[in-house]
ROPAMI-877982 format. One line per 4 residues: number of its first residue (from 0); their letters; for each residue x, y, z of C-alpha. Coordinates in Angstrom, 2 decimals, padded with zeros to 5 digits. Layout:
N
NUM = A = X:Y:Z; ...
END
This chain:
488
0 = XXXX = -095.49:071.04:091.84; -092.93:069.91:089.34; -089.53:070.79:090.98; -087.92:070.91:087.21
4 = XXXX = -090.79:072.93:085.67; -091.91:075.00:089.21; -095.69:073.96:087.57; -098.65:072.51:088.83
8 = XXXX = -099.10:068.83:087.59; -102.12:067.06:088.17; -101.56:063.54:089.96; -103.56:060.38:087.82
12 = XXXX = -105.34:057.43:088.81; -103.85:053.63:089.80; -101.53:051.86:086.79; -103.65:049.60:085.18
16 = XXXX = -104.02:046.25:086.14; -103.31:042.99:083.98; -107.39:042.09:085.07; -108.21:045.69:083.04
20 = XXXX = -106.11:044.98:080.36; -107.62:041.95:079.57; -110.81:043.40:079.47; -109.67:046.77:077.50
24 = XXXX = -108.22:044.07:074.72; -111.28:042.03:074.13; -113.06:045.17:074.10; -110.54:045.98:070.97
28 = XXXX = -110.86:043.13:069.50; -114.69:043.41:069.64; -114.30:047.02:067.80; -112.05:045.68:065.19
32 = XXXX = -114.65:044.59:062.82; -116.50:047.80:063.04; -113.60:049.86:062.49; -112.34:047.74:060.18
36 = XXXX = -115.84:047.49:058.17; -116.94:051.73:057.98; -114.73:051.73:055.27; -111.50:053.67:053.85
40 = XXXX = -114.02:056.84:053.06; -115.86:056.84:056.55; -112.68:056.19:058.13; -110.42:059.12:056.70
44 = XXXX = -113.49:060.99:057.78; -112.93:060.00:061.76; -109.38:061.15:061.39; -109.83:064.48:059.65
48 = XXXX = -112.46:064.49:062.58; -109.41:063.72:065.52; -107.56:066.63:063.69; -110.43:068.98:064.08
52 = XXXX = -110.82:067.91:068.14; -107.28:067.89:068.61; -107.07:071.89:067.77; -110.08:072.44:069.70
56 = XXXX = -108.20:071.12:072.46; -104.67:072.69:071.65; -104.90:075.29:074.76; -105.33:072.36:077.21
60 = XXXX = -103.01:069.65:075.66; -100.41:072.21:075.32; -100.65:073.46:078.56; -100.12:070.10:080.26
64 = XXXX = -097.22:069.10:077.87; -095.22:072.34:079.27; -095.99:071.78:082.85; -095.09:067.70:082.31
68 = XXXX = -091.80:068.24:079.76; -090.66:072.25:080.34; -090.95:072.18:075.81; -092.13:075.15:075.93
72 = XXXX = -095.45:076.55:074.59; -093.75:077.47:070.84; -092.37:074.02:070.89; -095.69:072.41:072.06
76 = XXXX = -097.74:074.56:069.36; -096.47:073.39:066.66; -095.93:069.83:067.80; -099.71:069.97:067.89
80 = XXXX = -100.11:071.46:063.81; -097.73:068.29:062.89; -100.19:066.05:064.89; -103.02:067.02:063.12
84 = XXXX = -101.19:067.01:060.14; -100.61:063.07:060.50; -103.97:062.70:060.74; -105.53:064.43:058.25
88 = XXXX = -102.33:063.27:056.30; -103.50:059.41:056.67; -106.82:060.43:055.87; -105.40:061.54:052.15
92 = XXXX = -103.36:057.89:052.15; -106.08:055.69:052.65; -108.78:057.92:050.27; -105.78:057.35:047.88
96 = XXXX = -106.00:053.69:048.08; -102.64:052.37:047.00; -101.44:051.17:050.37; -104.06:048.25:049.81
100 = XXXX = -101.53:046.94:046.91; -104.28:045.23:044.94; -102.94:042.82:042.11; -105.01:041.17:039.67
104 = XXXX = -104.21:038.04:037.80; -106.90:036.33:035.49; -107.41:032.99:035.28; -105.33:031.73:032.32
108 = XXXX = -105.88:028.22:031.27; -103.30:027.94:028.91; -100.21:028.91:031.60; -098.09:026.10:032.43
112 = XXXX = -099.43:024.96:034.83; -102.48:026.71:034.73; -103.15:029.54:036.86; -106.65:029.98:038.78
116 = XXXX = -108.20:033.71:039.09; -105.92:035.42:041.95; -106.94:038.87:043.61; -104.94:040.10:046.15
120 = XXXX = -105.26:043.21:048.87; -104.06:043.84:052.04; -106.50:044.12:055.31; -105.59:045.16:058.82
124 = XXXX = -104.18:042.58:061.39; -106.32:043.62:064.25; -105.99:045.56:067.63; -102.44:047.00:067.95
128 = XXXX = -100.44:048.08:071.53; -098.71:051.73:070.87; -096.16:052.54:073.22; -095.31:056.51:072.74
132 = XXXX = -091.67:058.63:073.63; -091.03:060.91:076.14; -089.45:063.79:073.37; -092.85:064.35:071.47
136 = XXXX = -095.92:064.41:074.26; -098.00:064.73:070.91; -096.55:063.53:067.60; -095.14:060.31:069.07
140 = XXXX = -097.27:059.49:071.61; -101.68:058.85:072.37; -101.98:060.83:069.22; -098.87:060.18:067.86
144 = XXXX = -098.21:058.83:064.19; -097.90:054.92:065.03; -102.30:055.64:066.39; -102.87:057.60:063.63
148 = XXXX = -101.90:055.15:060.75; -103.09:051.87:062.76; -106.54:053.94:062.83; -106.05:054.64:059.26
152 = XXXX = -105.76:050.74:058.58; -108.33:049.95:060.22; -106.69:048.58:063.47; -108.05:049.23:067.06
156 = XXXX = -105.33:051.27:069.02; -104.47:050.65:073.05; -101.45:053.03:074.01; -099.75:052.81:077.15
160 = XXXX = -099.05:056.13:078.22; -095.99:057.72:078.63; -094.87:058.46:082.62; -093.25:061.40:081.48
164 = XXXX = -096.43:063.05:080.69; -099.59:061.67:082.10; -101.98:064.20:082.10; -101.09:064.91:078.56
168 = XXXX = -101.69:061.04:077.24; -105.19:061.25:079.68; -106.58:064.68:077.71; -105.27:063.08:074.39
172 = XXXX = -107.09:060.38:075.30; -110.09:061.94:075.71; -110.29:063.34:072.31; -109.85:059.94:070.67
176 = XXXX = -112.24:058.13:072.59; -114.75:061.34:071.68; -114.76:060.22:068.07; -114.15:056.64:067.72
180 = XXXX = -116.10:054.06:067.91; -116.69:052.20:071.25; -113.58:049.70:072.26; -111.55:051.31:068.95
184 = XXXX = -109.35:053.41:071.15; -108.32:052.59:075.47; -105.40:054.12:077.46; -103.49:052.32:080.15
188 = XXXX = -101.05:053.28:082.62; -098.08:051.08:084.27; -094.83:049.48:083.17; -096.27:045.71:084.44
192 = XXXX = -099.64:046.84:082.51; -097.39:047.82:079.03; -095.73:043.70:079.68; -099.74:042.67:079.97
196 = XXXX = -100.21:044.91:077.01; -097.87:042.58:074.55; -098.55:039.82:075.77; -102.47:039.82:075.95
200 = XXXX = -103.94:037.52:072.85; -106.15:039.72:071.29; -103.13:042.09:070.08; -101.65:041.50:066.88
204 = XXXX = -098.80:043.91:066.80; -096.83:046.50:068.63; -095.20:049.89:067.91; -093.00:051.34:070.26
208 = XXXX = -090.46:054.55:070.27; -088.16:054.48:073.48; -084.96:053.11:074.45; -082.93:050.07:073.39
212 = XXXX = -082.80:048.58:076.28; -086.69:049.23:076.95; -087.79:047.86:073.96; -085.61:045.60:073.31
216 = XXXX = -086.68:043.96:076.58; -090.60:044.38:075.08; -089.63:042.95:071.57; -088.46:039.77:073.67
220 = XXXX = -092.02:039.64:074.76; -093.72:039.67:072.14; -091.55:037.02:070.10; -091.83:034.47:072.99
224 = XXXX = -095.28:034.90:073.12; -096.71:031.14:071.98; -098.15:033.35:069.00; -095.60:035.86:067.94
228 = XXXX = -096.68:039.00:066.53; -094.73:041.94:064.75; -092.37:044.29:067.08; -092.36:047.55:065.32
232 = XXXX = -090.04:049.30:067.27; -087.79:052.55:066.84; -084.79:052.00:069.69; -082.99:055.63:069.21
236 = XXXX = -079.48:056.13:067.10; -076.38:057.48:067.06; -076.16:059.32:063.81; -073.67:060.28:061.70
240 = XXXX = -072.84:063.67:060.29; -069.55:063.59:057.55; -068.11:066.60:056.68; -065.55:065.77:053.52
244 = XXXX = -062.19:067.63:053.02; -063.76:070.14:050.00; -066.87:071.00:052.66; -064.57:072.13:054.97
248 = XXXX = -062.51:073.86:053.00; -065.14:076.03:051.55; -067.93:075.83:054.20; -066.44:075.24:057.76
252 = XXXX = -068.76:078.44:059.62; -071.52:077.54:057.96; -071.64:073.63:058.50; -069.80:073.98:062.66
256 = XXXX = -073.21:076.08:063.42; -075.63:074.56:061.40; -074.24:071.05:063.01; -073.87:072.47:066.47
260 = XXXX = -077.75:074.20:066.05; -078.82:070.61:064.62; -077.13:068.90:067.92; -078.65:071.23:070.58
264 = XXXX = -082.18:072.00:068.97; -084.60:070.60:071.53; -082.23:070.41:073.93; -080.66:067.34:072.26
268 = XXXX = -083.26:065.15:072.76; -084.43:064.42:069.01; -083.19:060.63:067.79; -082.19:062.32:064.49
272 = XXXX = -079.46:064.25:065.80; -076.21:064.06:064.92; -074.49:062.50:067.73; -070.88:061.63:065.74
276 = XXXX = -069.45:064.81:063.44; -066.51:063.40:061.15; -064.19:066.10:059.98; -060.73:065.61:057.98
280 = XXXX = -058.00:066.75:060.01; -056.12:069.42:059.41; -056.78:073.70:058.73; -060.31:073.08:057.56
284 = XXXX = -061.23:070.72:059.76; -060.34:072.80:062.73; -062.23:075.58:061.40; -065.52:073.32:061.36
288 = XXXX = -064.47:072.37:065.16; -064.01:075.75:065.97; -067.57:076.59:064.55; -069.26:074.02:066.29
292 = XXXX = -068.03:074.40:069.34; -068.08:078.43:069.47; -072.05:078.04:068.61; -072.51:075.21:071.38
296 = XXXX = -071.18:077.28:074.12; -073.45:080.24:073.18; -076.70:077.82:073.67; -078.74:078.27:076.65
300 = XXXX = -078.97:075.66:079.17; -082.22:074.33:079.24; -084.52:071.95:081.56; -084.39:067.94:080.31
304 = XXXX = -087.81:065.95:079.96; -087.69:064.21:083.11; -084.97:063.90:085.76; -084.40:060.36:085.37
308 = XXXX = -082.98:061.48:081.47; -081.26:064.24:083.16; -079.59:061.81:085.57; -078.85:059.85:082.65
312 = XXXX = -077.51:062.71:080.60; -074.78:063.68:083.07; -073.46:059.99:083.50; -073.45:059.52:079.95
316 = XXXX = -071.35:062.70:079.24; -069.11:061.96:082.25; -068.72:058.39:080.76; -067.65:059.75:077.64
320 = XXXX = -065.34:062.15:079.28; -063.26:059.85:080.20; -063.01:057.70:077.18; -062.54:060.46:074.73
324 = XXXX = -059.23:062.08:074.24; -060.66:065.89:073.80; -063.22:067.41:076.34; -064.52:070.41:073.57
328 = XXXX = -067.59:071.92:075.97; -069.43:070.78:079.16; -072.57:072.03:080.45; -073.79:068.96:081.83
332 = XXXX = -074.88:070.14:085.41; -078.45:070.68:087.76; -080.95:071.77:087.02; -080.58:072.96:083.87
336 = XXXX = -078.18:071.28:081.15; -076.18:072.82:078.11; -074.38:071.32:075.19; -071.13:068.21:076.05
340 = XXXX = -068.67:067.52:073.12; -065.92:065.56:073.54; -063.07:064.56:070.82; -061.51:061.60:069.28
344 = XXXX = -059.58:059.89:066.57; -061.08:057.84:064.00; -058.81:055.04:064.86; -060.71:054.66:068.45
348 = XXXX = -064.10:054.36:066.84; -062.11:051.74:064.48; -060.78:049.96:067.40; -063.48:050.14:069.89
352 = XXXX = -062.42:052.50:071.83; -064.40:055.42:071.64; -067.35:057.08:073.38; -070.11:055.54:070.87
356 = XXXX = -073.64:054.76:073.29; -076.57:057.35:072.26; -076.27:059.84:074.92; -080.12:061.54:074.94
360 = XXXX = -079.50:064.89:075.26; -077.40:067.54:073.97; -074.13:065.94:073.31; -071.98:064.88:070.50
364 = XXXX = -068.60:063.20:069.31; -066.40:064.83:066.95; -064.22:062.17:065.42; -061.09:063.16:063.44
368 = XXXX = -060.56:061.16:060.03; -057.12:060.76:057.98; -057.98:060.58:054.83; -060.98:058.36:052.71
372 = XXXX = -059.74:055.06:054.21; -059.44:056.16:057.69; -062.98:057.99:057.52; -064.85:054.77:055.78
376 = XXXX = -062.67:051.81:058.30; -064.58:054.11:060.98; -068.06:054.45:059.37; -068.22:050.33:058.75
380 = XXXX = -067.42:050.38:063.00; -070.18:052.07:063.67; -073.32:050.59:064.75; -076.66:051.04:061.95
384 = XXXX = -078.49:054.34:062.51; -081.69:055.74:061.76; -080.10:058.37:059.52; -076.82:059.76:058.03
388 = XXXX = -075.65:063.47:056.84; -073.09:064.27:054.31; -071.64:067.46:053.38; -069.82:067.49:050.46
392 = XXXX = -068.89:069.04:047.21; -069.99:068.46:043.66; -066.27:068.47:042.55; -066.19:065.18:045.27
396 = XXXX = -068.34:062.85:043.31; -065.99:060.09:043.62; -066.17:060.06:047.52; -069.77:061.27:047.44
400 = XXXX = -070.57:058.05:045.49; -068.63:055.82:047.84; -070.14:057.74:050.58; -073.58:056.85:049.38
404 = XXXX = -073.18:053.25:048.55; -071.75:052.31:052.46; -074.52:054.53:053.82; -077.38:053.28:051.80
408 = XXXX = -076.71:050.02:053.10; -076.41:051.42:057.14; -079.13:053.98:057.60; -082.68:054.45:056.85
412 = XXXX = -082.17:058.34:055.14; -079.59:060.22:053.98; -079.22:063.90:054.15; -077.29:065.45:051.75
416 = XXXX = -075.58:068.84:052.62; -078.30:069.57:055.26; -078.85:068.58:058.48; -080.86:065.22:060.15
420 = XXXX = -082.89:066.77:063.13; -086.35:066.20:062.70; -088.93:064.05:059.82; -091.30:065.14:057.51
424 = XXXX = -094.13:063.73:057.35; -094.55:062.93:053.86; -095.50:059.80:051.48; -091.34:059.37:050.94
428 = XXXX = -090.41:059.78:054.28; -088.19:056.62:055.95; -087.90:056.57:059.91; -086.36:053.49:060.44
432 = XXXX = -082.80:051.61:059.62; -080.80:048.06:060.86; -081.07:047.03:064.03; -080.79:048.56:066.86
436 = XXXX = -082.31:051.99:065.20; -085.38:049.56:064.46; -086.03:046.00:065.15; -088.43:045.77:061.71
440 = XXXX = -085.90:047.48:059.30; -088.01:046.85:056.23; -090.24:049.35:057.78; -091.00:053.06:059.20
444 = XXXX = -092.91:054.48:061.50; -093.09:058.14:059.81; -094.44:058.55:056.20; -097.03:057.09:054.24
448 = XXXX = -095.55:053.81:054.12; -096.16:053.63:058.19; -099.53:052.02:057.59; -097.89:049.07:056.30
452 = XXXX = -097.07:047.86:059.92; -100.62:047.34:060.37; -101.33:045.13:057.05; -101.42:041.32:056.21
456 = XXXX = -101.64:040.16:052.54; -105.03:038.29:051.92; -104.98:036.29:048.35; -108.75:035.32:047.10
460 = XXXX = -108.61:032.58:044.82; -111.49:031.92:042.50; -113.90:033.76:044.75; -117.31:035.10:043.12
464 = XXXX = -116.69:038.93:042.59; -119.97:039.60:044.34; -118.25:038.01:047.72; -114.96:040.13:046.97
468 = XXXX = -114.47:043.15:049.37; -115.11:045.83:046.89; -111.93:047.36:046.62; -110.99:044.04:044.52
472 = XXXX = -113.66:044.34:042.41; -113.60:045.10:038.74; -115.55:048.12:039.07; -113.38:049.59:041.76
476 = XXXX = -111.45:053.09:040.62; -108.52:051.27:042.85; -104.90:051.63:041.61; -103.85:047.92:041.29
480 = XXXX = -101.49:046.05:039.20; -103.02:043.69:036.32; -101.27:041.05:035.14; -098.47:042.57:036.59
484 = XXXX = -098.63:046.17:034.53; -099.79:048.92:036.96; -102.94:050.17:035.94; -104.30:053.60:037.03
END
């Protein structure tokens, strides 16, 4: 019996050992070239076929998220339609074909110096290690987006499971290993067996979604590895939310309850939420405070994912207690937890001084700004995030453009006059920023572009067309660049 949840959870098997995970590797990299090899047609077919499985399944998997995380069946249900979505969603980006970024130059005798026939594509790097989050039992973790686009590329897929929610990983699991191909998909259980998992040869890259201090310790791992391989991992954020002076002046109830709805949805535990509100001080300002914090006392305390984040919840927001200047609302408590805002000036977040560590949960920092200069001195003190908000008005398009220009160069996405909680899963989607909200910021791991993690460059020079994967060949239907020009 869960003592959070006051459900049944079913117990599973021994962590893996390092002896298994060997053996589960070489098994991957014995299913790469199959997997790799069906094709992108045969391939999008598996994961439209995942999709199908997955919904089949929905009763059970949903039912052993609640009793593991307390989401919630409504939660849970639709965590499962995005799921599917990012399958059958990868399926339409590899049928698509442009994420193979095929260029074509000719052979051109008279170039100085002369340039042989080029033909370039990218191909998958091989067996992958997924490490899921506790917050999303589904979209982030055994079916989660970082398996679905290594599948999509063509990559074998071992994810260690989540310890928040074992059963849930072990039915997912079950599912994947239903319809793919033997060796293309294993699950392993154990924090020494996830270390085994990075640093075992036959795995070429890593995604992970967790804590800084958890993967940043698993990054280390695989860069000291005597072959390094690629560390794609999303460390969690403290995100900003700016509310400028004409905002709050003509939209203070409005943006205090959208923010405070944005900061508590989920119970807090979403790394898009706003965990720093800026607002000018002064009349207007207030009002937005006054907003926010009427709507965060209203919300319902709720159950946290595991009591080990709960723990961690209600040092955090004591920690911050005493470092801010304001306490707004506290609700951190047992068992259940509500919303924690605290108060301070933007000189302490200029100086140092203020409460600024990602606090996972339902808490936030409202930080009050003098003027342009005070409000950007504090934005360049901030640590990089995985995504920014602005509220502003078209009359402000002097700020709004300064605004942009500091936060384009700090965050992965901007969202203008809305609010950050959650990602779409789209083809322009960016989840990722600087270190520490990734450690790969040229990447994300939501979005069409998440396949790319999985991808090398190949360049064939001068190689018969009748040995060229097919997708390089003239008679492919491929989008591809020619000579440079993109040609449809």
């Amino acid at each position: 019996m869960d003592a959070r949840t006051g459900k049944e959870r079913r117990e599973i098997g021994p962590e893996t050992s390092v002896e298994e995970i060997a053996t589960i590797c070489a098994r991957a990299a014995e299913a790469f070239p199959v997997l790799r090899d069906l094709g992108r047609e045969e391939r999008a077919r598996l994961l439209e076929a995942i999709a199908g499985e997955l919904e089949a399944a929905g009763k059970e998997l949903v039912a052993a998220a609640d009793a593991e995380t307390a989401l919630g069946e409504g939660r849970l249900t639709g965590e499962l339609a995005r799921t599917c979505h990012q399958f059958r969603f990868f399926a339409q980006v590899i049928r698509d074909g442009g994420y193979l970024d095929v260029a074509i130059d000719h052979a051109d005798a008279t170039a100085t110096p002369p340039r042989p026939e080029l033909r370039r594509m990218m191909v998958p790097i091989g067996p992958v290690a997924v490490f899921g989050a506790a917050n999303f039992p589904l979209a982030f973790s055994v079916p989660g987006g970082d398996t679905a686009s290594a599948l999509a590329a063509g990559c074998p897929v071992v994810v260690k499971a989540h310890p928040a929610h074992p059963e849930t990983c072990e039915i997912a699991a079950a599912v994947l290993r239903r319809v793919l191909p033997d060796g293309a998909f294993a699950l392993v259980h154990g924090m020494a067996a996830g270390a085994a998992l990075v640093q075992d040869p036959h795995i070429r890259a890593v995604g992970f979604t967790g804590s800084e201090r958890g993967g940043r310790a698993l990054f280390d791992l695989a860069v000291s590895r005597p072959d390094p391989i690629p560390f794609y991992g999303e460390l969690g954020s403290v995100n900003p939310l700016v509310v400028t002076p004409g905002a709050a002046r003509r939209r203070a109830e409005e943006i205090g309850t959208g923010t405070a709805d944005s900061l508590t949805l989920g119970m807090g535990q979403f790394c898009t939420k706003p965990g720093l509100i800026f607002v000018p001080r002064g009349e207007h300002g207030e009002a937005v405070v006054a907003a926010l914090v009427r709507r965060a006392r209203e919300a319902t305390p709720g159950v946290l994912l595991t009591e080990g984040i709960r723990e961690a919840y209600v040092a955090g927001a004591h920690r911050a207690r005493q470092e801010a200047t304001t306490l707004l609302a506290s609700q951190a408590q047992a068992p259940a937890c509500g919303p924690t805002l605290v108060r301070v000036d933007a000189q302490a977040v200029i100086d140092g001084k203020a409460p600024l560590e990602e606090v996972f949960g339902p808490f936030g920092v409202v930080v009050d700004y003098d003027g342009e200069e005070d409000l950007f001195a504090a934005l360049t003190a901030l640590r990089p995030a995985l995504v920014a908000a602005v509220h502003a008005e078209e009359s402000e398009t002097d700020l709004a453009s300064r605004l942009l220009d500091l936060l384009t160069e700090r965050v992965g996405r901007i969202v203008w006059n809305g609010y950050p909680t959650g990602v779409a899963v789209a083809w322009a989607m960016t989840h990722g920023g600087p270190y520490p909200a990734t450690t790969a910021p040229g990447h994300t791991s939501v979005g069409a572009n998440a396949i790319r993690r999985w991808l090398r460059p190949v360049t064939y020079q001068s190689v018969p067309l009748s040995l060229l994967p097919i997708s390089l060949r003239d008679t492919s239907p491929m989008p591809r660049r020619l000579g440079g020009r993109p040609i449809l």
